[in-house]
C-alpha positions in Angstrom: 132.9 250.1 33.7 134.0 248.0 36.9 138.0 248.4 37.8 138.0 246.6 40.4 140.6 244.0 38.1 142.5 246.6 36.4 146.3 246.2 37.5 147.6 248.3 34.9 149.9 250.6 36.6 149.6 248.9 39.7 152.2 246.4 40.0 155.6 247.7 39.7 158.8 245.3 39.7 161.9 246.6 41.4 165.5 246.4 40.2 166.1 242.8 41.8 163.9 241.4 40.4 164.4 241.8 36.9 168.6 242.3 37.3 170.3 239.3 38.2 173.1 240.6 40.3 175.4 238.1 40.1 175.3 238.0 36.5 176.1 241.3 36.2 178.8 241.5 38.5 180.4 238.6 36.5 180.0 240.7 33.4 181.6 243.2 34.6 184.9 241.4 35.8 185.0 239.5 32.2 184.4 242.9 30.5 187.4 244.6 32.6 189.1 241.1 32.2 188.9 241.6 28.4 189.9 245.1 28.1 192.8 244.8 30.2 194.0 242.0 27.3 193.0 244.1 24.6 194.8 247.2 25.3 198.0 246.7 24.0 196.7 245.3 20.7 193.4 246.8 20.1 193.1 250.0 22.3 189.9 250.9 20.4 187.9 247.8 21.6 189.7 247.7 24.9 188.1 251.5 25.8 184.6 250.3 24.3 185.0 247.9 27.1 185.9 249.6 29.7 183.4 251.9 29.0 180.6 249.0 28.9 182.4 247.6 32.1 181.9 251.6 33.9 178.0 251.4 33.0 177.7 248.1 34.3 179.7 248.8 37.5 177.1 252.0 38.0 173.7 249.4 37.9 175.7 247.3 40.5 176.1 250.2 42.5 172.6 251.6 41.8 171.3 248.0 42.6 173.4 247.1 45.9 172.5 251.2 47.2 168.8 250.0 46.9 169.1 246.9 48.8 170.1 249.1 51.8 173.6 246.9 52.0 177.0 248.4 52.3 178.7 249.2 48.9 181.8 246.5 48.4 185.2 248.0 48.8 186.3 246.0 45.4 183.8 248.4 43.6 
């Protein structure tokens, strides 16, 4: 059997290119955005939020870290 075709295992995609950045960081401002409203009436959801809003700030992190840039003093 010939593998001179075989790319299984081979290519491997990186975190840009299958994470949108800016779509993430505007997730994470509405999420944060959301909470903050939340937490006097629903203090439940607004944590749940914030919590979502923490992971997604750690992939931004994770993702501007492997672009070699500085990280953004808003973060």
């Amino acid at each position: 059997m010939n593998t001179q075709f075989c790319k299984v295992g081979k290519i491997k995609f990186s975190l840009n290119e299958v994470l949108n950045l800016n779509d993430i960081e505007n997730n994470y401002l509405k999420f944060t955005e959301e909470a903050y409203n939340l937490l006097q009436t629903d203090a439940g959801l607004s944590d749940f939020l914030y919590h979502e809003a923490s992971k997604l700030r750690k992939i931004i992190l994770n993702l501007k870290n492997s672009k070699g840039s500085e990280i953004d003093a808003a973060f």
